[in-house]
N, C-alpha and C positions, 0 to 999 in steps of 0.2 A: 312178241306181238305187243304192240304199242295200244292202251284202251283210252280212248274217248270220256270225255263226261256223262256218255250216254249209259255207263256203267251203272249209273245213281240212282237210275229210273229214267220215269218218262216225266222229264222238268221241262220246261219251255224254254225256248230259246233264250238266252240271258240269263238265266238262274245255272247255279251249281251250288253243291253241298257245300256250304260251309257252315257246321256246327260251333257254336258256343261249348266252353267246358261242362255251364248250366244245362244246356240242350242235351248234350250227350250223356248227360248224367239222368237227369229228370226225365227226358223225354227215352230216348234210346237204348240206354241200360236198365231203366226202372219197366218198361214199356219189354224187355227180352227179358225181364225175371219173373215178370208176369205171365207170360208168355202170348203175349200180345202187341206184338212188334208188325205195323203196316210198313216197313221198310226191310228192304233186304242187305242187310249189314251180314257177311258169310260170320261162318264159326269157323275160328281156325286153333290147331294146336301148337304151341310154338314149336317146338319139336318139326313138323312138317315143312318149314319153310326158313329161310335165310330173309334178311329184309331186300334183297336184291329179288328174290321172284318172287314177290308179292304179285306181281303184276299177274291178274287175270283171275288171283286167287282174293283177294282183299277187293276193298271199294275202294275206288281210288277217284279222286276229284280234287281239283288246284295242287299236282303234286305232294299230298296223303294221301296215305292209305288206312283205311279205317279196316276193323273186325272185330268182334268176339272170340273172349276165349274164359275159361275157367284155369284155376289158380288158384293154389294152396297158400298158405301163410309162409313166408321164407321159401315158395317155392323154387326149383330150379327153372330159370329159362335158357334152358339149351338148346342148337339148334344143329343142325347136321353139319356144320363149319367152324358155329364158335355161340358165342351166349349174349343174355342179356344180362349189365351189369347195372344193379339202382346205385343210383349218383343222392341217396341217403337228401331228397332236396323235396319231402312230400309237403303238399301245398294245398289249402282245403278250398273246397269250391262251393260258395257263399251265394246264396240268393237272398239278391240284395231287396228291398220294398215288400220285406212279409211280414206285413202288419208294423207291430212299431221297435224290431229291432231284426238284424240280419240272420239268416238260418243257416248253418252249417249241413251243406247237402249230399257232399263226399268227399275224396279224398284224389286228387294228382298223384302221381310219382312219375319221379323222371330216370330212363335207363339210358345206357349208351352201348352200342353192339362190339363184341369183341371179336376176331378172329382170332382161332387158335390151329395153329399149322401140326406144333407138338406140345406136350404138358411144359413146356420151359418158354415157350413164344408165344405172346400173345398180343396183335395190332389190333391196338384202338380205330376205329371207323368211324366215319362220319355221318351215320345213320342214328336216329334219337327217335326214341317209345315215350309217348305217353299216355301212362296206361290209367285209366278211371274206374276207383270204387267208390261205390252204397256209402254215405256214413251207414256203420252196421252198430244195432244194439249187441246184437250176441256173435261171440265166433263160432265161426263156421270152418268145417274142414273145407268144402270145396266152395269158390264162388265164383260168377260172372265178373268178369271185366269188357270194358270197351277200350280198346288201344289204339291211338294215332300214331302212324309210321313214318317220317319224311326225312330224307338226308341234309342234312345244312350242306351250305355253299362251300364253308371253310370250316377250320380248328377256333377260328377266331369270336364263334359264341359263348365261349364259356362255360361252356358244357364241359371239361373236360374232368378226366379220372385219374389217377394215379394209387399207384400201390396206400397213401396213405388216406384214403378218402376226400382229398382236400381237393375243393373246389376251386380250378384256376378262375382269376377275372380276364373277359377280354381288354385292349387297349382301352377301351372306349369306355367301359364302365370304372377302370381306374380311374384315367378323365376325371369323372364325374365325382365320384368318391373323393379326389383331392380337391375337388373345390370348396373352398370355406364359405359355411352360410353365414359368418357373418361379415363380410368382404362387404364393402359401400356396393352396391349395382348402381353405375351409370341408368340412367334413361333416356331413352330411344324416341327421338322427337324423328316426326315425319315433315315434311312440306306439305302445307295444304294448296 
């Protein structure tokens, strides 16, 4: 069963959920630890579901899927086909204009889902978690996260994993990477 935008709530025509990683941290995670959450974002276990049937069980809007889940430190994320693997690429999420210097709000990580047929096979998927936590003062054994779910198009993001941890680039950020910043640029005159 195919679900609508109408999943999200009752938004008006034209609007759909699209959170900032600020939003989903400060507003939606902080707002579910409190437990004072006016949106319905489901709790899910990973265990329960594959990122394939998400659908019906997660929120889903502009092709994510969003939920709740709780998470141990080093926790496993397995799931009844295969796991989630971190791509070791955490990334802190900065609220920018507080006051007169930037504040460190939480924390990104990036996972990429695995299929495991048997302990010796395992295909990499085209499916990508990103999962959001609390900056935390203290550890804690168990804690909230908020996860974004969405398949990329291709292998060609970058995202990818190999036995040695090591992040491929796609074409395109090679590209970029080789170009010398200190190369003369031309300038680009228009017709008036």
């Amino acid at each position: 069963m195919m679900m609508d935008d109408q999943r999200v709530g009752d938004l008006p025509p034209g609007f759909s959920f699209d959170p900032t990683d600020e939003e989903l941290v400060l507003y939606y995670l902080k707002s579910k630890i409190a437990a004072n959450l006016p949106f319905n974002i489901p709790h899910l276990h990973f265990s329960s579901s594959d990122p394939s049937q998400l659908n019906g069980k997660a929120l889903w809007s502009k092709n994510q899927w969003y939920f709740f889940s709780q998470v141990k430190e080093n926790n496993n994320r397995a799931t009844g086909r295969g796991y989630w693997k971190e791509l070791n690429m955490n990334e802190p999420i900065i609220l920018k204009n507080c006051g007169e210097k930037e504040k460190v709000i939480g924390i990104k990580k990036y996972f990429v889902y695995y299929i495991t047929s048997n302990i010796h096979e395992q295909v990499q998927t085209n499916w990508i978690m990103e999962e959001f936590h609390l900056k935390r003062e203290n550890e804690k054994l168990l804690e909230w996260v908020v996860c974004r779910v969405h398949e990329s198009k291709n292998n060609s993001e970058g995202l990818t994993c190999d036995d040695n941890d090591e992040i491929e680039l796609s074409a395109l950020d090679e590209v970029f990477l080789s170009l010398d910043d200190d190369q003369e640029q031309e300038e680009i005159s228009f017709p008036y």
